[in-house]
LODREN-173062 format. One line per field, with one value per atom (N, C-alpha, C): residue number from 1; residue in three letters; x, y, z; atom name. Coordinates in pm, 1 decimal, decimal comma, always signed. Example, Ala and Ser with C-alpha at 12.3 -4.5 7.8 and 13.67 -1.06 7.14 Angstrom:
k: [1  1  1  2  2  2]
r: [ala  ala  ala  ser  ser  ser]
X: [+1319,0  +1230,0  +1320,0  +1285,0  +1367,0  +1290,0]
Y: [-569,0  -450,0  -330,0  -225,0  -106,0  +3,0]
Z: [+780,0  +780,0  +780,0  +708,0  +714,0  +787,0]
a: [N  CA  C  N  CA  C]
END
This chain:
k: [1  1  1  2  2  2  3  3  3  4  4  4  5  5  5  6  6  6  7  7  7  8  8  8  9  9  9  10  10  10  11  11  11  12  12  12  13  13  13  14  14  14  15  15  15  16  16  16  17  17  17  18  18  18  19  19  19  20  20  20  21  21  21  22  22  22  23  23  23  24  24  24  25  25  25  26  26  26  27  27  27  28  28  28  29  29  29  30  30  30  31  31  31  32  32  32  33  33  33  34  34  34  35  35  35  36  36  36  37  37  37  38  38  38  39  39  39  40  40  40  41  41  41  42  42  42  43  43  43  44  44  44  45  45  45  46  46  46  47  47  47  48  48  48  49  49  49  50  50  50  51  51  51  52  52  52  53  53  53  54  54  54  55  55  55  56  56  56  57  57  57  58  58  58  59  59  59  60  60  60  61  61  61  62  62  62  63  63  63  64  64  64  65  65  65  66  66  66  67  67  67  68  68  68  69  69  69  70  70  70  71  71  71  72  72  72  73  73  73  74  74  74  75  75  75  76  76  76  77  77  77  78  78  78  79  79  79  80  80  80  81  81  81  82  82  82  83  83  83  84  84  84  85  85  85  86  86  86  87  87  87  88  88  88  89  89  89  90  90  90  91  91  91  92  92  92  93  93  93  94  94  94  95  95  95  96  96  96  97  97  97  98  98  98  99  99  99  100  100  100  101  101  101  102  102  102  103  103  103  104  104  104  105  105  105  106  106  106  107  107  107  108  108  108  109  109  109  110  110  110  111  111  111  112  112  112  113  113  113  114  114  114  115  115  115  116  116  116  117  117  117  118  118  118]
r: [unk  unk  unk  unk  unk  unk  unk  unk  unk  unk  unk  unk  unk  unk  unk  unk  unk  unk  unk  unk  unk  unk  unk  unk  unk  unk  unk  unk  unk  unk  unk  unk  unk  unk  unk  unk  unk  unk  unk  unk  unk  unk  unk  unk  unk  unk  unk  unk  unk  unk  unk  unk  unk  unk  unk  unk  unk  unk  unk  unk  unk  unk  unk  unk  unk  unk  unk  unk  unk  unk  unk  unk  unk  unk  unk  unk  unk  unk  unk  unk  unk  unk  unk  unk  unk  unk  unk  unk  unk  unk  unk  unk  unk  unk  unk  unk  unk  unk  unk  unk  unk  unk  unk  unk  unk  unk  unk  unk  unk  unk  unk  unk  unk  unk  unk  unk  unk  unk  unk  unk  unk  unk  unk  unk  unk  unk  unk  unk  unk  unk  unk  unk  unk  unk  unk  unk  unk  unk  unk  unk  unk  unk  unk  unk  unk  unk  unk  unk  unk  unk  unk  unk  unk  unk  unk  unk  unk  unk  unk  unk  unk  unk  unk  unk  unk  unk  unk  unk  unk  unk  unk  unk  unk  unk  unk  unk  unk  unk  unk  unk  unk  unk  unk  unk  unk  unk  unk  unk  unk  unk  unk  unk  unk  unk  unk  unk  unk  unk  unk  unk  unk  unk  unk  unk  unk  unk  unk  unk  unk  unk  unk  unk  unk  unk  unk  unk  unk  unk  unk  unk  unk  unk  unk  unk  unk  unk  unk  unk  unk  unk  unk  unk  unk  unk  unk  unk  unk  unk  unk  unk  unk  unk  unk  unk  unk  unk  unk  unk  unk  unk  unk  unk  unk  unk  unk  unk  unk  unk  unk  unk  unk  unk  unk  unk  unk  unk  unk  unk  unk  unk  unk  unk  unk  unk  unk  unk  unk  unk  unk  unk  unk  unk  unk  unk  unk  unk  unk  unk  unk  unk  unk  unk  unk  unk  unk  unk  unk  unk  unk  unk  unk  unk  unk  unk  unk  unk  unk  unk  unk  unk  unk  unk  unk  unk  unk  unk  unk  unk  unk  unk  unk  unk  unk  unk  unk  unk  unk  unk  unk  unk  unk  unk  unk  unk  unk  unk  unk  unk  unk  unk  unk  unk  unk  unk  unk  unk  unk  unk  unk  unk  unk  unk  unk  unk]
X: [-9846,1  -9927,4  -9940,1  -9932,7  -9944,5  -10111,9  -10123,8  -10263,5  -10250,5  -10284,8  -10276,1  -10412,1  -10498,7  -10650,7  -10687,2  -10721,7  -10845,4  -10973,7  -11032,1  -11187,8  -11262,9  -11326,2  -11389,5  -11515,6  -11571,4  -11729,2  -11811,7  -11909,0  -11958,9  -12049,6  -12043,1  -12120,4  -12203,4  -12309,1  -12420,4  -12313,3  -12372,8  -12279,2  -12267,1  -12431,2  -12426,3  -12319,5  -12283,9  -12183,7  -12050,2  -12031,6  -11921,1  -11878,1  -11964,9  -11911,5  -11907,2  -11922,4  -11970,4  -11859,3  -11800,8  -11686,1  -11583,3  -11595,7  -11461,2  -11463,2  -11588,2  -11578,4  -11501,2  -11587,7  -11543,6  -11345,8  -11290,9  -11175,4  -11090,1  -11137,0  -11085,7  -11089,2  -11210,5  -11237,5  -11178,4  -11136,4  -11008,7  -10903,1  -10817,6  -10686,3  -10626,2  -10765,9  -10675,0  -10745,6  -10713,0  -10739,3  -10892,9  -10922,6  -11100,7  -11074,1  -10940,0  -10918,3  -10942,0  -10894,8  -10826,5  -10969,7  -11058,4  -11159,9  -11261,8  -11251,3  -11284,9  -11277,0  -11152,8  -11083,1  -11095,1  -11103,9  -11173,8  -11320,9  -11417,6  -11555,1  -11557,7  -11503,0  -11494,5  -11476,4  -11384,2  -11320,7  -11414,9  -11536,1  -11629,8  -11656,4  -11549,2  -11476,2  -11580,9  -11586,4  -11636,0  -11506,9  -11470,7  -11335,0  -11371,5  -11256,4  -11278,9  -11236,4  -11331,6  -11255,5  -11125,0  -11012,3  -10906,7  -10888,7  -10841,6  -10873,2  -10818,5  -10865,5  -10768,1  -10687,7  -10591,3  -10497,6  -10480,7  -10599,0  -10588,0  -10541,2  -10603,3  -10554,5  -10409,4  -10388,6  -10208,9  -10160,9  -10163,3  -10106,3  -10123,4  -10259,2  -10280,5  -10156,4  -10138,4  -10053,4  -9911,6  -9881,5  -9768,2  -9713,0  -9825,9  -9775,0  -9795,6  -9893,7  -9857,9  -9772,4  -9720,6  -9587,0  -9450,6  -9500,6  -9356,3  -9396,4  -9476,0  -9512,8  -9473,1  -9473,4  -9455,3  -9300,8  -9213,0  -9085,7  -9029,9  -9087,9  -9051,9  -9077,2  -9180,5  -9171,5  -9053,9  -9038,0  -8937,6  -8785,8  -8753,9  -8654,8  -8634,3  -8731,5  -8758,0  -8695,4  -8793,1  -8784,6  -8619,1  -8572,7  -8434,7  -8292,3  -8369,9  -8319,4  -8292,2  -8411,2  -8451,8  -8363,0  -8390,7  -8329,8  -8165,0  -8087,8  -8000,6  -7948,4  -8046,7  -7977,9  -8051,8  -8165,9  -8202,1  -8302,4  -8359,1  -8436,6  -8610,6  -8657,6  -8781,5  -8789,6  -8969,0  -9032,3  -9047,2  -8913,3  -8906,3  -9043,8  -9071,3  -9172,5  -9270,4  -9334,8  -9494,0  -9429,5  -9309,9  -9308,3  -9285,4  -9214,7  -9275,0  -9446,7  -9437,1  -9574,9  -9665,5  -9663,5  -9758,5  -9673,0  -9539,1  -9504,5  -9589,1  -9618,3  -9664,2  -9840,1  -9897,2  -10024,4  -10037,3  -9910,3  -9968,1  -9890,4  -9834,4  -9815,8  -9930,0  -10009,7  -10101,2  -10236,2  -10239,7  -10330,3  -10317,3  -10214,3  -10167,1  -10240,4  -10214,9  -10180,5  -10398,4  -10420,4  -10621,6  -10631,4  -10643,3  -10677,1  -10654,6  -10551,0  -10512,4  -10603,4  -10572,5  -10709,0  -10837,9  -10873,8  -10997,5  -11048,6  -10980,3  -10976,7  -10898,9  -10822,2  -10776,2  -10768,2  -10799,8  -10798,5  -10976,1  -11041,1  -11076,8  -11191,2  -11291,5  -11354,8  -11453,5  -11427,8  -11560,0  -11658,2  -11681,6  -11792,1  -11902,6  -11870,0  -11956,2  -11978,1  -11943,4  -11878,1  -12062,7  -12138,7  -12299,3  -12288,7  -12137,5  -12187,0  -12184,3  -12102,6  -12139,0  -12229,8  -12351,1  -12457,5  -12493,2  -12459,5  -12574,3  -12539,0  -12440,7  -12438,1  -12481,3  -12489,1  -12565,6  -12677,4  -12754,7  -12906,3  -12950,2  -12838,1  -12877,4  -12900,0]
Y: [-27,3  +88,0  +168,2  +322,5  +382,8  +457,5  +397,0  +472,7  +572,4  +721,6  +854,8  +932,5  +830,7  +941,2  +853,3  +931,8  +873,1  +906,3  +812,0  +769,8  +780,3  +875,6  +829,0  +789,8  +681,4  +644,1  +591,0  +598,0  +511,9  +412,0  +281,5  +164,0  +133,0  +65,4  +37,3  -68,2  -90,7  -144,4  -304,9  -348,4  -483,5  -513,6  -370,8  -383,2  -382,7  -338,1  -336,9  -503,7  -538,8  -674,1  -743,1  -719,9  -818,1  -814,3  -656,3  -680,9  -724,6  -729,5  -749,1  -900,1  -995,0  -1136,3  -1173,3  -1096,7  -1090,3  -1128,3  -1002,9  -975,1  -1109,3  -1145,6  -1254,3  -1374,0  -1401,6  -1564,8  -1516,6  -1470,4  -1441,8  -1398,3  -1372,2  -1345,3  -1205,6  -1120,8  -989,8  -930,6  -791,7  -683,4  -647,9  -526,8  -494,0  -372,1  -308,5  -229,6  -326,4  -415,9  -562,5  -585,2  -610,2  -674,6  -554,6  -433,1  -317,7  -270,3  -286,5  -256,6  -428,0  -521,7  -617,2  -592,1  -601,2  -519,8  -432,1  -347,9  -221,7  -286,2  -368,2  -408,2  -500,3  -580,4  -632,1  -790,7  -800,4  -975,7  -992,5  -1098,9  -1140,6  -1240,5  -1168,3  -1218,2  -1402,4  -1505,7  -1565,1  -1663,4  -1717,5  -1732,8  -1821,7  -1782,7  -1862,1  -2005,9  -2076,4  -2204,3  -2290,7  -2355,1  -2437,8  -2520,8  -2574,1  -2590,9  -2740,6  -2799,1  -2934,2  -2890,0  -2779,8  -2716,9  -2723,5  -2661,2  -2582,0  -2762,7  -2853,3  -2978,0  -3011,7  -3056,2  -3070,3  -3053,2  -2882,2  -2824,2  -2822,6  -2889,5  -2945,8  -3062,0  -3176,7  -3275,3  -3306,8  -3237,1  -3210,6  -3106,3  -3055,0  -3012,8  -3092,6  -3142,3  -3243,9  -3360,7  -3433,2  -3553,7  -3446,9  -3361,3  -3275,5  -3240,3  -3270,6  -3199,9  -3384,1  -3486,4  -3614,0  -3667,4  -3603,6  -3698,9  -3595,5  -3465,3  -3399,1  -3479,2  -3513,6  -3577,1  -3708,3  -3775,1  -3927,5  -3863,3  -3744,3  -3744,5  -3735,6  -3622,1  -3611,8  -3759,8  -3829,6  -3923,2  -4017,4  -3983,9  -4103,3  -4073,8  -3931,0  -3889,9  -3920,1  -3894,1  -3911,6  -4055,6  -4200,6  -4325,5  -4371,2  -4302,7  -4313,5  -4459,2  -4496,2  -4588,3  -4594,4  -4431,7  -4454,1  -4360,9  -4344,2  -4273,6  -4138,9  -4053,3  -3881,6  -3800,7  -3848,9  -3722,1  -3759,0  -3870,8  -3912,7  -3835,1  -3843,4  -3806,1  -3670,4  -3577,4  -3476,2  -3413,3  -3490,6  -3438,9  -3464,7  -3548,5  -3578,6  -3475,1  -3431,8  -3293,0  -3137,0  -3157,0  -3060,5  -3035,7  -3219,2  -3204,0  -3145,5  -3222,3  -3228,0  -3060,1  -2938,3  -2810,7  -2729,1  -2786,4  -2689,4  -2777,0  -2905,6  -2936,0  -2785,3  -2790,4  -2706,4  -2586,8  -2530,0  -2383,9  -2361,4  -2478,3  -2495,2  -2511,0  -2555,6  -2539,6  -2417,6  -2405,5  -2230,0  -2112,7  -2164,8  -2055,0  -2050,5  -2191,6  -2194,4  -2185,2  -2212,5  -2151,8  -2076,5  -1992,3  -1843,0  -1756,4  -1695,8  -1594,3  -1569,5  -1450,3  -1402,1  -1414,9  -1431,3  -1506,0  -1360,8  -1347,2  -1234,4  -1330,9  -1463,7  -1523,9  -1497,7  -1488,9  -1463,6  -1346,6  -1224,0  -1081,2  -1073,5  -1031,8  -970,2  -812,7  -746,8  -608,2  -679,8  -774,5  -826,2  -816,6  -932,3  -945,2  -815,9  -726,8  -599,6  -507,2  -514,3  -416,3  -488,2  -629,4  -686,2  -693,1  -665,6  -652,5  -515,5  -381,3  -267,2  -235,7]
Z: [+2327,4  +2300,3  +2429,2  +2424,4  +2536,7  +2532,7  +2633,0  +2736,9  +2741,3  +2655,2  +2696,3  +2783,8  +2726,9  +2759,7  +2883,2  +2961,6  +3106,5  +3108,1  +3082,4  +3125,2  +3251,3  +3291,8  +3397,6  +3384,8  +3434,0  +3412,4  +3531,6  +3589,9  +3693,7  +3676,4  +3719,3  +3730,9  +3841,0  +3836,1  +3923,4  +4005,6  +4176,6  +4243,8  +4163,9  +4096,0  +3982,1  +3857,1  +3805,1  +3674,9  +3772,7  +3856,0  +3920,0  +3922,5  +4027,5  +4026,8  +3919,9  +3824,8  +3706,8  +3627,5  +3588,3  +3579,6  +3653,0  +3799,2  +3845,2  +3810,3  +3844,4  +3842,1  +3685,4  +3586,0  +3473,6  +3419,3  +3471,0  +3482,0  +3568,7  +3669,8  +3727,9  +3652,2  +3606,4  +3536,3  +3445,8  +3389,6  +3279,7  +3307,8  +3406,8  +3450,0  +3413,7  +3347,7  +3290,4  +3401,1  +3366,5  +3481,4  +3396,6  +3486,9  +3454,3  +3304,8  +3302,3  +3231,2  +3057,2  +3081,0  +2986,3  +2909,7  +3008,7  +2995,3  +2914,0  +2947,3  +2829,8  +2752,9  +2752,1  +2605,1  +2505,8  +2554,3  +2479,0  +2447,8  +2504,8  +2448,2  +2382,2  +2395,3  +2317,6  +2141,7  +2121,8  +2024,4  +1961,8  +2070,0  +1996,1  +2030,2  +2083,0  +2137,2  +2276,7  +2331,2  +2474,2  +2501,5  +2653,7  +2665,2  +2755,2  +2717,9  +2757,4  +2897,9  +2961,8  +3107,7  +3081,9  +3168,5  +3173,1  +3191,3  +3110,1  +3219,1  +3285,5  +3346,5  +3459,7  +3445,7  +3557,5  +3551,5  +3430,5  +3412,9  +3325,0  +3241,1  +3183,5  +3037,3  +3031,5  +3129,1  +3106,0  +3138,6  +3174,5  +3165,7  +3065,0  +2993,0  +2904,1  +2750,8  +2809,5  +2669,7  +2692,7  +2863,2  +2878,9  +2829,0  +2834,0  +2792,3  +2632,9  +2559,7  +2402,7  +2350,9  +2432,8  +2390,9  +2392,6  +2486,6  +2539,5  +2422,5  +2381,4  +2263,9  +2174,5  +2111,8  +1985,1  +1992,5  +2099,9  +2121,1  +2104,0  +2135,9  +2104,0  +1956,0  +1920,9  +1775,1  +1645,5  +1713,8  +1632,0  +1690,2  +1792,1  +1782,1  +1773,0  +1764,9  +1672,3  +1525,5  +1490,8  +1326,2  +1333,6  +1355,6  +1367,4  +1389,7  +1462,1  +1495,2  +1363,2  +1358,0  +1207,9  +1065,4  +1070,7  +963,6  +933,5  +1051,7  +1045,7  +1054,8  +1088,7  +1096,5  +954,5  +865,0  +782,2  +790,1  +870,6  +876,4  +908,7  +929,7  +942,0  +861,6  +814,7  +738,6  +822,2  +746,3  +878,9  +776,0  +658,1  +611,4  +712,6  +752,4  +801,5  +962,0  +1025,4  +1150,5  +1113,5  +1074,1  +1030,3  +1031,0  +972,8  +953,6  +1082,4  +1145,7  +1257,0  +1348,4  +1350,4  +1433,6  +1445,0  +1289,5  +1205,7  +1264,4  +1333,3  +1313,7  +1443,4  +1529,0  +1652,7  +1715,9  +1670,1  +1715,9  +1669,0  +1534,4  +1462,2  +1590,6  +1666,6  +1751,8  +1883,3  +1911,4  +2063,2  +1993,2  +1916,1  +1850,9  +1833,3  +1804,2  +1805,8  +1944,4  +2009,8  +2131,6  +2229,4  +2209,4  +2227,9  +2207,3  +2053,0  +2035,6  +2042,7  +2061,3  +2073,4  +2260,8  +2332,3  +2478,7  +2560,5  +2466,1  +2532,6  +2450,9  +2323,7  +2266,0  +2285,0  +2275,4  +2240,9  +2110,9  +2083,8  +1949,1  +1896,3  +1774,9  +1772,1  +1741,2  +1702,3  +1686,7  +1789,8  +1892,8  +2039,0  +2046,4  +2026,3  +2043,7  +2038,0  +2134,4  +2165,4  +2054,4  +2059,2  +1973,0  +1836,2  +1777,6  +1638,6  +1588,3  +1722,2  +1629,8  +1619,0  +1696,1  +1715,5  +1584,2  +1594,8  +1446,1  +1291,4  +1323,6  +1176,3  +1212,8  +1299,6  +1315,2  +1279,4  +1289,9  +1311,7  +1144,1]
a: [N  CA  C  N  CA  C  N  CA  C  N  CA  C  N  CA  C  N  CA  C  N  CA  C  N  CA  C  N  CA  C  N  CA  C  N  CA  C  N  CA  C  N  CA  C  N  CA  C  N  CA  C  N  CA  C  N  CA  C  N  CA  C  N  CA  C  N  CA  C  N  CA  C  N  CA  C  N  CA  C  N  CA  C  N  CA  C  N  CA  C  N  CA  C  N  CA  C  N  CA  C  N  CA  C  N  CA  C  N  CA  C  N  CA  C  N  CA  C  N  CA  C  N  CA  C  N  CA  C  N  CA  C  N  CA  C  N  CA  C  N  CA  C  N  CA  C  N  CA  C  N  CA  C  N  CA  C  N  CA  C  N  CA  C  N  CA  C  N  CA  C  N  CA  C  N  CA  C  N  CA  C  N  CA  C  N  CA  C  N  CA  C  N  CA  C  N  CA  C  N  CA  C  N  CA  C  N  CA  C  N  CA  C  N  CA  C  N  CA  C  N  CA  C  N  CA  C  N  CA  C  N  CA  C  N  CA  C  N  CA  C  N  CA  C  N  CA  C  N  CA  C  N  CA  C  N  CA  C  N  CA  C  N  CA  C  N  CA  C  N  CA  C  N  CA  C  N  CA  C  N  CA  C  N  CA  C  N  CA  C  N  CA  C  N  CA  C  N  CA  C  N  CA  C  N  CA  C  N  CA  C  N  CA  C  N  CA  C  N  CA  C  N  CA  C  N  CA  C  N  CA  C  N  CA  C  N  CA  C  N  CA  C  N  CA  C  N  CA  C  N  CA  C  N  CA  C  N  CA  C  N  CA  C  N  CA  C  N  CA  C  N  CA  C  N  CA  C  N  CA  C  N  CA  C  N  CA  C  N  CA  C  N  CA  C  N  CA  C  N  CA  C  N  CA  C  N  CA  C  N  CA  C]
END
């Protein structure tokens, strides 16, 4: 999407920082972090490096039990639907965690409540 219009606005030297900290504990820029509010969301802080191991090494178990299944399938000796399926559980696991600590939630979103109160 292209940015055509410019905004100018001024902040107290307090909102200043608040966004910038803002923008940092989440890895986007301060622009990022406004155009998420705007939209209604409270953006969420990035997180550390456990995480990203974390979704290293359940990726890597989810990239092993698909080639178990594969394996299987083709010497025909284990049950490939149940490993399948635990492939199935454990990318839809990565894919929840994901979203539940780096997207964005309107559940939290402060203008939500505000417009069902209004």
């Amino acid at each position: 999407m292209k940015h055509r219009i410019k905004k100018q606005f001024w902040l107290s030297p307090q909102d200043a920082r608040e966004l910038k900290r803002k923008a940092k504990l989440c890895g986007i820029t301060e622009t990022a972090v406004i155009r998420i509010l705007l939209r209604g969301y409270e953006p969420k802080e990035k997180p550390d490096a456990r995480f990203y191991e974390a979704m290293r090494q359940l990726s890597a178990i989810g990239n092993n039990i698909n080639q178990l299944a594969l394996k299987a399938n083709a010497l025909g000796f284990v049950d490939t639907p149940m490993l399948k399926n635990e492939a199935v559980r454990c990318h839809k696991f990565q894919a929840d965690i994901e979203a539940v600590l780096l997207r964005p939630g309107a559940e939290q979103s402060k203008m939500a409540v505000r417009r069902e109160t209004e």
